[in-house]
PyMOL Python script that loads the backbone (N, CA, C, O; Angstrom):
from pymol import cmd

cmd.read_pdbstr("""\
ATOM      1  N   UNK A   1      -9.943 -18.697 -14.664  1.00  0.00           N
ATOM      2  CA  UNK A   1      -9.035 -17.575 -14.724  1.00  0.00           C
ATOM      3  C   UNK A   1      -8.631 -17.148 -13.316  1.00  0.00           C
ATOM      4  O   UNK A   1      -9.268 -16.987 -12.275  1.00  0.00           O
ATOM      5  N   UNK A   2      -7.518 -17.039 -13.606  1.00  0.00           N
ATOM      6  CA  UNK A   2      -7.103 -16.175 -11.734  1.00  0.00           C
ATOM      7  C   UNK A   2      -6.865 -15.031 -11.829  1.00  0.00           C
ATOM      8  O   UNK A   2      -6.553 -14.573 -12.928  1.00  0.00           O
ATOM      9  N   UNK A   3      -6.944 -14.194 -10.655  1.00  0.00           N
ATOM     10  CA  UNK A   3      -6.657 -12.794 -10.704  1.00  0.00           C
ATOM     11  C   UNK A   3      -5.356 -12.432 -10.469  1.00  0.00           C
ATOM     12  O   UNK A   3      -4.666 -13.232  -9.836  1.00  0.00           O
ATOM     13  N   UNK A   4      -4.736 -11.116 -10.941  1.00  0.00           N
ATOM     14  CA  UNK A   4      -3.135 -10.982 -10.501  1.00  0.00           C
ATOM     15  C   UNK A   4      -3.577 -10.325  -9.467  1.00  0.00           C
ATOM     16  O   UNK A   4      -4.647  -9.718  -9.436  1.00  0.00           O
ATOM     17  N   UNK A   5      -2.861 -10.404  -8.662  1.00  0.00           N
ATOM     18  CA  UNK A   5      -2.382  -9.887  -6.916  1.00  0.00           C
ATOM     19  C   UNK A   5      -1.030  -8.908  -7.218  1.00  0.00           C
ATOM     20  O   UNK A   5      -0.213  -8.810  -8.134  1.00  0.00           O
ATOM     21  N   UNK A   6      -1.214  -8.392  -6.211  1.00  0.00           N
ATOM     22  CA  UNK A   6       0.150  -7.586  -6.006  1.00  0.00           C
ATOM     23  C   UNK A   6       0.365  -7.726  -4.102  1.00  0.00           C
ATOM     24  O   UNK A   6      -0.484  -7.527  -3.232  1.00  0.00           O
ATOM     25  N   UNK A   7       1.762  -8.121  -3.961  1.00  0.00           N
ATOM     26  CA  UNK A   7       2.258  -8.300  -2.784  1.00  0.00           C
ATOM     27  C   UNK A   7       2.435  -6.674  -2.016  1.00  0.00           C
ATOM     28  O   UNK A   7       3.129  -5.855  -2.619  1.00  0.00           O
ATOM     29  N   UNK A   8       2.007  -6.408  -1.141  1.00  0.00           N
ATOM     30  CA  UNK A   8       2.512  -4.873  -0.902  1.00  0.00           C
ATOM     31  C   UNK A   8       2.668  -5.096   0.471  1.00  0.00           C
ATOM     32  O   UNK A   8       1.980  -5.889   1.115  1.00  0.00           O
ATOM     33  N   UNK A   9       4.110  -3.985   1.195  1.00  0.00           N
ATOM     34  CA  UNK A   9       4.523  -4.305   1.888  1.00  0.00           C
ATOM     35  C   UNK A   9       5.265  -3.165   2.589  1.00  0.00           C
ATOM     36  O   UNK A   9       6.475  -3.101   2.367  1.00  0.00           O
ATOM     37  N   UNK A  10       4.531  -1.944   3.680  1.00  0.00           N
ATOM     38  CA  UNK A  10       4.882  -1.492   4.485  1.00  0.00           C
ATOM     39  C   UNK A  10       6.294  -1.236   4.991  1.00  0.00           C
ATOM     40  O   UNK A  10       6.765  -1.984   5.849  1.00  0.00           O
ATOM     41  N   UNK A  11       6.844  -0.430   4.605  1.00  0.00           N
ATOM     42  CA  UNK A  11       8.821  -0.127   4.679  1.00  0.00           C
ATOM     43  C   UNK A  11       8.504   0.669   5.641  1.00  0.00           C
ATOM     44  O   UNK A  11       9.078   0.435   6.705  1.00  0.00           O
ATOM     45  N   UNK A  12       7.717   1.608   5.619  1.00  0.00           N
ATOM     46  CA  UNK A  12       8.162   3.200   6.054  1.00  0.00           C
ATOM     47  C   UNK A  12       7.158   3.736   7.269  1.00  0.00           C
ATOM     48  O   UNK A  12       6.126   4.117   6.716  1.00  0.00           O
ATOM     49  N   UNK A  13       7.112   3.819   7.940  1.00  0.00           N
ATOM     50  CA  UNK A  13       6.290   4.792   9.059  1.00  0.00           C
ATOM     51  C   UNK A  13       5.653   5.853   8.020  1.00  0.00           C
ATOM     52  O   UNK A  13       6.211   6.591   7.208  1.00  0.00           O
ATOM     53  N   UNK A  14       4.058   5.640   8.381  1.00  0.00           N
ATOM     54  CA  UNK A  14       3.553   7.182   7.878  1.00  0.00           C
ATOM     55  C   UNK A  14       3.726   7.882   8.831  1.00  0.00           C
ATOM     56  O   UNK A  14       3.497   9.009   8.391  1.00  0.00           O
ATOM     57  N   UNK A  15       4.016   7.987   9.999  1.00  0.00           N
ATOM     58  CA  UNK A  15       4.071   8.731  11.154  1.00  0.00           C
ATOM     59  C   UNK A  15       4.812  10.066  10.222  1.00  0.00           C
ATOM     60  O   UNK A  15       5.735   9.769   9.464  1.00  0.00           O
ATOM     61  N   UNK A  16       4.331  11.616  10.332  1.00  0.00           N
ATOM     62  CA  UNK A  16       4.701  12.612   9.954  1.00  0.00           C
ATOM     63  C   UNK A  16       4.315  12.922   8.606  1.00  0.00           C
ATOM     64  O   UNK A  16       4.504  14.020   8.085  1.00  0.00           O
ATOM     65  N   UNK A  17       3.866  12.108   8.147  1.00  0.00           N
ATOM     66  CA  UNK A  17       3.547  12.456   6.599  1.00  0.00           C
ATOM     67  C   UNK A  17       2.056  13.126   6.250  1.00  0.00           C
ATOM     68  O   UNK A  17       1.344  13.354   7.228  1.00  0.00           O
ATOM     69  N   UNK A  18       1.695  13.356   5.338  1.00  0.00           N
ATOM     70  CA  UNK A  18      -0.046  14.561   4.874  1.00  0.00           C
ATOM     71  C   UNK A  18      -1.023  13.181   5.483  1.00  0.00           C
ATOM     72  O   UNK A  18      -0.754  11.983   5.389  1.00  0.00           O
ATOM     73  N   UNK A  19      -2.124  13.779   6.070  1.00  0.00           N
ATOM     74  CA  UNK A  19      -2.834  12.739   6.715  1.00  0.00           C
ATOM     75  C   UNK A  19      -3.668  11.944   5.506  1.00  0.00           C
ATOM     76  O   UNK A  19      -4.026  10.771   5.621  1.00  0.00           O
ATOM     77  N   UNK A  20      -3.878  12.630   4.529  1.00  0.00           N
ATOM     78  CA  UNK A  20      -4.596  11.863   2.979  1.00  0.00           C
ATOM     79  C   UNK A  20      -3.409  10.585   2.450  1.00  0.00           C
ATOM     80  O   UNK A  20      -3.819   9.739   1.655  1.00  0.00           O
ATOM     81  N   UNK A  21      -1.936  10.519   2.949  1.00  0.00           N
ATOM     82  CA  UNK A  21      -0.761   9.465   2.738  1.00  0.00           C
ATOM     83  C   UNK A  21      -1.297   8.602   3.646  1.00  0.00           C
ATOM     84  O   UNK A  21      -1.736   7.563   3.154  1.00  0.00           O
ATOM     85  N   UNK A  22      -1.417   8.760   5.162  1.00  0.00           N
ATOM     86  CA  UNK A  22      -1.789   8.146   5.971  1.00  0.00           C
ATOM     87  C   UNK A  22      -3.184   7.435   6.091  1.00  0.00           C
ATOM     88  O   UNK A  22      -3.421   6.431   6.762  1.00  0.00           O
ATOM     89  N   UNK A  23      -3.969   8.073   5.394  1.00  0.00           N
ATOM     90  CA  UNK A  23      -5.280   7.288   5.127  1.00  0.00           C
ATOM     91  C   UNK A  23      -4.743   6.268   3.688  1.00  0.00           C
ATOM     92  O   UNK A  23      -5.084   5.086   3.653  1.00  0.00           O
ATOM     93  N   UNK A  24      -4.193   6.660   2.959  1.00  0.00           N
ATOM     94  CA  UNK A  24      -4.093   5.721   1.643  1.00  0.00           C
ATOM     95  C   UNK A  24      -3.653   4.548   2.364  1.00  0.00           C
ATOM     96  O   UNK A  24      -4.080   3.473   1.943  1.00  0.00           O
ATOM     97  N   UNK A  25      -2.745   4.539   3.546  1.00  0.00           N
ATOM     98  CA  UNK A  25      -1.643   2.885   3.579  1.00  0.00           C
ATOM     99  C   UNK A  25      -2.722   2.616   4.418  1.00  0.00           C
ATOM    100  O   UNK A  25      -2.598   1.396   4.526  1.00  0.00           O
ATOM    101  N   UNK A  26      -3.571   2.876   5.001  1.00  0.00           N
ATOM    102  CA  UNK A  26      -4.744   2.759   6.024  1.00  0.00           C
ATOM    103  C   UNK A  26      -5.541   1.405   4.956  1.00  0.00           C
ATOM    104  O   UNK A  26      -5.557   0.178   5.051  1.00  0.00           O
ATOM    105  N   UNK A  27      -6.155   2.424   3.930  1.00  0.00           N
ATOM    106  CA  UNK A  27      -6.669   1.863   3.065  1.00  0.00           C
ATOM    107  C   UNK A  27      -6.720   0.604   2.226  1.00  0.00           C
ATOM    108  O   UNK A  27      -7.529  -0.215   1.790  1.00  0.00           O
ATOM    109  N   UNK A  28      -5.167   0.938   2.230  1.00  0.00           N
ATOM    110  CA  UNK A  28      -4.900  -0.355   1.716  1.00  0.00           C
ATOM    111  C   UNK A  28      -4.361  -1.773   2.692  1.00  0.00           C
ATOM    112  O   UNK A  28      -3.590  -2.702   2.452  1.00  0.00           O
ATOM    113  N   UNK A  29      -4.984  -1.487   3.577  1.00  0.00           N
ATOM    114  CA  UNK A  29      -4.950  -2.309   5.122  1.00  0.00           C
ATOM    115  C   UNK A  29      -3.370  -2.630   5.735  1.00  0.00           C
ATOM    116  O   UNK A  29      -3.095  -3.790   6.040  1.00  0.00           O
ATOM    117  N   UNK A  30      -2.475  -1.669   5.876  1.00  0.00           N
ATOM    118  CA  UNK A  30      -1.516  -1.514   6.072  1.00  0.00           C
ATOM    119  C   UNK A  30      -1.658  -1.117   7.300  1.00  0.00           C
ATOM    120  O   UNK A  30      -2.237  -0.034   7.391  1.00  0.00           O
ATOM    121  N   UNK A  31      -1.268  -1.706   8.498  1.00  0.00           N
ATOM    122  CA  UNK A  31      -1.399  -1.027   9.497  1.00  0.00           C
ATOM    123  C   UNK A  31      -0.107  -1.208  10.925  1.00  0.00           C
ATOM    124  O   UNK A  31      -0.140  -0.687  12.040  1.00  0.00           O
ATOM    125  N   UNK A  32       1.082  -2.274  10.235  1.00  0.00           N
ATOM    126  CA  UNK A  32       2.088  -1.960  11.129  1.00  0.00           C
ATOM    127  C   UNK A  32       3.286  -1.687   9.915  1.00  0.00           C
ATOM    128  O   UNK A  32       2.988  -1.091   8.879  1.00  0.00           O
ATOM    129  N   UNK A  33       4.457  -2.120  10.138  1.00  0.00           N
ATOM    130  CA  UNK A  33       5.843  -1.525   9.353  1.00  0.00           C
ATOM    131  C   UNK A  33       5.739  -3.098   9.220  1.00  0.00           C
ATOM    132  O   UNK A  33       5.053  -3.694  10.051  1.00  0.00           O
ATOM    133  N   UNK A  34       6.518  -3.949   8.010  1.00  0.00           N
ATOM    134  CA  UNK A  34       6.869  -5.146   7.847  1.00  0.00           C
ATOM    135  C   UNK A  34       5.253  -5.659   7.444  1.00  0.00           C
ATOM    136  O   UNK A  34       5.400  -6.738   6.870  1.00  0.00           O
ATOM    137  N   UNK A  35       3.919  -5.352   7.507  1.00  0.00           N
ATOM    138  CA  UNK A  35       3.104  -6.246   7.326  1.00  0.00           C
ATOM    139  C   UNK A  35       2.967  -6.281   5.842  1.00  0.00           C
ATOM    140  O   UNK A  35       3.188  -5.328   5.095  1.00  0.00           O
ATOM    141  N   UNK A  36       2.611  -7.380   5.518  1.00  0.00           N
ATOM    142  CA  UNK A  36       2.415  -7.133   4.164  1.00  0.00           C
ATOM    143  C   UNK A  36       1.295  -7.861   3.386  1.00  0.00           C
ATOM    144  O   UNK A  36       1.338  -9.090   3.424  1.00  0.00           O
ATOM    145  N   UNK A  37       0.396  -7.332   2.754  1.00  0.00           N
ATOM    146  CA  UNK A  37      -0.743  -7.756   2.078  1.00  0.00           C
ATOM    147  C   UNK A  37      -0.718  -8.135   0.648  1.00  0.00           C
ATOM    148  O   UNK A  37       0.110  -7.724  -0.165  1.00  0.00           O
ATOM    149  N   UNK A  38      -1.947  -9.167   0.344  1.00  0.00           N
ATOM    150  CA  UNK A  38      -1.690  -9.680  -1.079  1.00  0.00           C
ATOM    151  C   UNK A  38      -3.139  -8.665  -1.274  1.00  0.00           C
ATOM    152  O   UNK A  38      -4.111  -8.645  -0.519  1.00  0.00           O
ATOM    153  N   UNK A  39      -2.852  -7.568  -2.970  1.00  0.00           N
ATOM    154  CA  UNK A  39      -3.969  -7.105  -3.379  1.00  0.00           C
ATOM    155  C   UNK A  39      -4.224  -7.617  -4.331  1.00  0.00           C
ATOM    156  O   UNK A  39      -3.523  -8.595  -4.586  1.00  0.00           O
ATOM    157  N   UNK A  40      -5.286  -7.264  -5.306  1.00  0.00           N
ATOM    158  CA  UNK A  40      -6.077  -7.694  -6.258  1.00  0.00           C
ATOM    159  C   UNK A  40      -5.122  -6.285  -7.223  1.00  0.00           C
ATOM    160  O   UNK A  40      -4.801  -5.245  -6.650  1.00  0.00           O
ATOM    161  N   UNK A  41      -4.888  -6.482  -8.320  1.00  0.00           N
ATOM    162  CA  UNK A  41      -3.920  -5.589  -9.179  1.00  0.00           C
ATOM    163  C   UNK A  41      -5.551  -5.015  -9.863  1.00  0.00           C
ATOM    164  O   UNK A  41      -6.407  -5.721 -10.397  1.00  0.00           O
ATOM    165  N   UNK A  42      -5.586  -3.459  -9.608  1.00  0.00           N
ATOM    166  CA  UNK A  42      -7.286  -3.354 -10.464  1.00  0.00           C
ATOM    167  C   UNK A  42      -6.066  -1.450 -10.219  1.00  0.00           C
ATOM    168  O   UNK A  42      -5.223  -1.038  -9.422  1.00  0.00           O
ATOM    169  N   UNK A  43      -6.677  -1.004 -11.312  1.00  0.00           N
ATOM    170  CA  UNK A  43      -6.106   0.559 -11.542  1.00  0.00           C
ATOM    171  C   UNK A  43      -6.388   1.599 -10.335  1.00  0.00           C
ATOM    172  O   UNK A  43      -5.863   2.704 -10.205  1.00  0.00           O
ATOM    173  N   UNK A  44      -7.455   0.916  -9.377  1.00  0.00           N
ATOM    174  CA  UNK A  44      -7.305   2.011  -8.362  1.00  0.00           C
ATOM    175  C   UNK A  44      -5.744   1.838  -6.979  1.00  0.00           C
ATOM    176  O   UNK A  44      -5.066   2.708  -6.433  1.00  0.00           O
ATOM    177  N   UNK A  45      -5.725   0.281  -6.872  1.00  0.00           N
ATOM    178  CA  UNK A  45      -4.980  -0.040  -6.190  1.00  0.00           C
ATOM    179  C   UNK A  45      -3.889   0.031  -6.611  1.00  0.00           C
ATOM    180  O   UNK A  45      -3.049  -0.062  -5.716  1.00  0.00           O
ATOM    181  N   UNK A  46      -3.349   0.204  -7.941  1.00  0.00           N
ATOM    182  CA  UNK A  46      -2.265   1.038  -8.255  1.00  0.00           C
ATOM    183  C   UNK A  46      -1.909   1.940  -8.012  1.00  0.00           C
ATOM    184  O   UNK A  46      -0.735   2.269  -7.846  1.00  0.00           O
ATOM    185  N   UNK A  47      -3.463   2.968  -7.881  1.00  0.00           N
ATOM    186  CA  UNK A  47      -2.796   4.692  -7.905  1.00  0.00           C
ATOM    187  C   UNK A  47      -2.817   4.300  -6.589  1.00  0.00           C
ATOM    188  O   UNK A  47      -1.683   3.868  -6.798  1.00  0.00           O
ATOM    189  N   UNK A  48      -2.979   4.077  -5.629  1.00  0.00           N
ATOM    190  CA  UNK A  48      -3.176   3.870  -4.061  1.00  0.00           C
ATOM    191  C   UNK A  48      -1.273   3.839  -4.063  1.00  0.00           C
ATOM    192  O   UNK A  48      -0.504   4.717  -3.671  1.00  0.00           O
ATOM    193  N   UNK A  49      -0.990   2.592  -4.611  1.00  0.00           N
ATOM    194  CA  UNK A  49       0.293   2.222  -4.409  1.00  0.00           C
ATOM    195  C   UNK A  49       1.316   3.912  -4.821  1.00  0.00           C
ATOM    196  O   UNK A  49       2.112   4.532  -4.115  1.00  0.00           O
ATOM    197  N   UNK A  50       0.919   4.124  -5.941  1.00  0.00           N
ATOM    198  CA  UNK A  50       1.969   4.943  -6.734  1.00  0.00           C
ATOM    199  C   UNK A  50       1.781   6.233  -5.598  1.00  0.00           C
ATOM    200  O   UNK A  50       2.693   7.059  -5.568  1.00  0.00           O
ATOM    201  N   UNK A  51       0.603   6.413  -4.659  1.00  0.00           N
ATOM    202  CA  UNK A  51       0.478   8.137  -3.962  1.00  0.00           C
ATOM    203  C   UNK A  51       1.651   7.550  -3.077  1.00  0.00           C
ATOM    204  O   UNK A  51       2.718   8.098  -3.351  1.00  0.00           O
ATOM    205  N   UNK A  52       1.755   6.493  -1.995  1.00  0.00           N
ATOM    206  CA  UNK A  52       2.264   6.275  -1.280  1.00  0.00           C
ATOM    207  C   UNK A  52       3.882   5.383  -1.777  1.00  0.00           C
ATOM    208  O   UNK A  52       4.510   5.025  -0.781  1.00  0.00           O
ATOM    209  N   UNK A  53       4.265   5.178  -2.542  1.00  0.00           N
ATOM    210  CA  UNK A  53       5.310   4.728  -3.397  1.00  0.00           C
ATOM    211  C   UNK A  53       6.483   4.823  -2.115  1.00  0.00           C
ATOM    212  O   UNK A  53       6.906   3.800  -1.575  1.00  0.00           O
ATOM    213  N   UNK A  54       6.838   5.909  -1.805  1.00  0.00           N
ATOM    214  CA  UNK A  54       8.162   5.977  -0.675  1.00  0.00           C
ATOM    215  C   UNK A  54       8.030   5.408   0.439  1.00  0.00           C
ATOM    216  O   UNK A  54       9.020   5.334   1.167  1.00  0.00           O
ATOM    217  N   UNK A  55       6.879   4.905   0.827  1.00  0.00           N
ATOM    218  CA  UNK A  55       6.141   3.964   2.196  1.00  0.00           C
ATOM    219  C   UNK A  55       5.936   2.988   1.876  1.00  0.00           C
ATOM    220  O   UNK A  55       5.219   2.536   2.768  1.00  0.00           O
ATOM    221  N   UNK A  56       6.123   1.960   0.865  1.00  0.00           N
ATOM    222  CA  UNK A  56       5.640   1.009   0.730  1.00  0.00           C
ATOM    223  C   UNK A  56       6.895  -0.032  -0.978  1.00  0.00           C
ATOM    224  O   UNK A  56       7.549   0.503  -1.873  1.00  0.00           O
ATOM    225  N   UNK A  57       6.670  -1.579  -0.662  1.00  0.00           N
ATOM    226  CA  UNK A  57       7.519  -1.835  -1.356  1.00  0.00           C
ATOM    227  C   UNK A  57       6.517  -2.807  -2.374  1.00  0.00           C
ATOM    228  O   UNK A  57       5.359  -2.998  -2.001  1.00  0.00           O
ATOM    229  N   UNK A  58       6.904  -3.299  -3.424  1.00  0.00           N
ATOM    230  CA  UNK A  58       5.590  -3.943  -4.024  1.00  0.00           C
ATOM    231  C   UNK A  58       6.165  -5.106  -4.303  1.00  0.00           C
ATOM    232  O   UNK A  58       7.199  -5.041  -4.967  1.00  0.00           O
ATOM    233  N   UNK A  59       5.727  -6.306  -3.934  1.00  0.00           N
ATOM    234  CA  UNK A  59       6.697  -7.380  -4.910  1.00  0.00           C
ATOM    235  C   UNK A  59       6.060  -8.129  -6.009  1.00  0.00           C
ATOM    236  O   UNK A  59       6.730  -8.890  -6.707  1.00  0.00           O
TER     237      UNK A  59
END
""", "prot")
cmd.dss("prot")
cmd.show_as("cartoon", "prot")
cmd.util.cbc("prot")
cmd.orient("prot")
């Protein structure tokens, strides 16, 4: 069996945003604009995605 991934992918500067936004893209090892990580699709890394939704693009 394989796991689903989710592509996620840094659009937006947290620069200015609530520092709990800025720890989420942290979290989810986001750490320049353009980088983009493969996650493991599991319900926390969703809500991770959905707090930060306007910072980030999912493919």
């Amino acid at each position: 069996m394989t796991k689903k991934t989710l592509r996620v992918t840094l659009v937006k500067s947290p620069i200015g945003t609530k520092s709990d936004h800025r720890a989420t893209v942290l979290g989810l090892g986001l750490k320049s604009i353009r980088q983009t990580r493969e996650l493991e699709d599991t319900p926390a890394v969703r809500g991770m995605i959905n707090k930060v939704s306007y910072l980030v693009k999912v493919n």
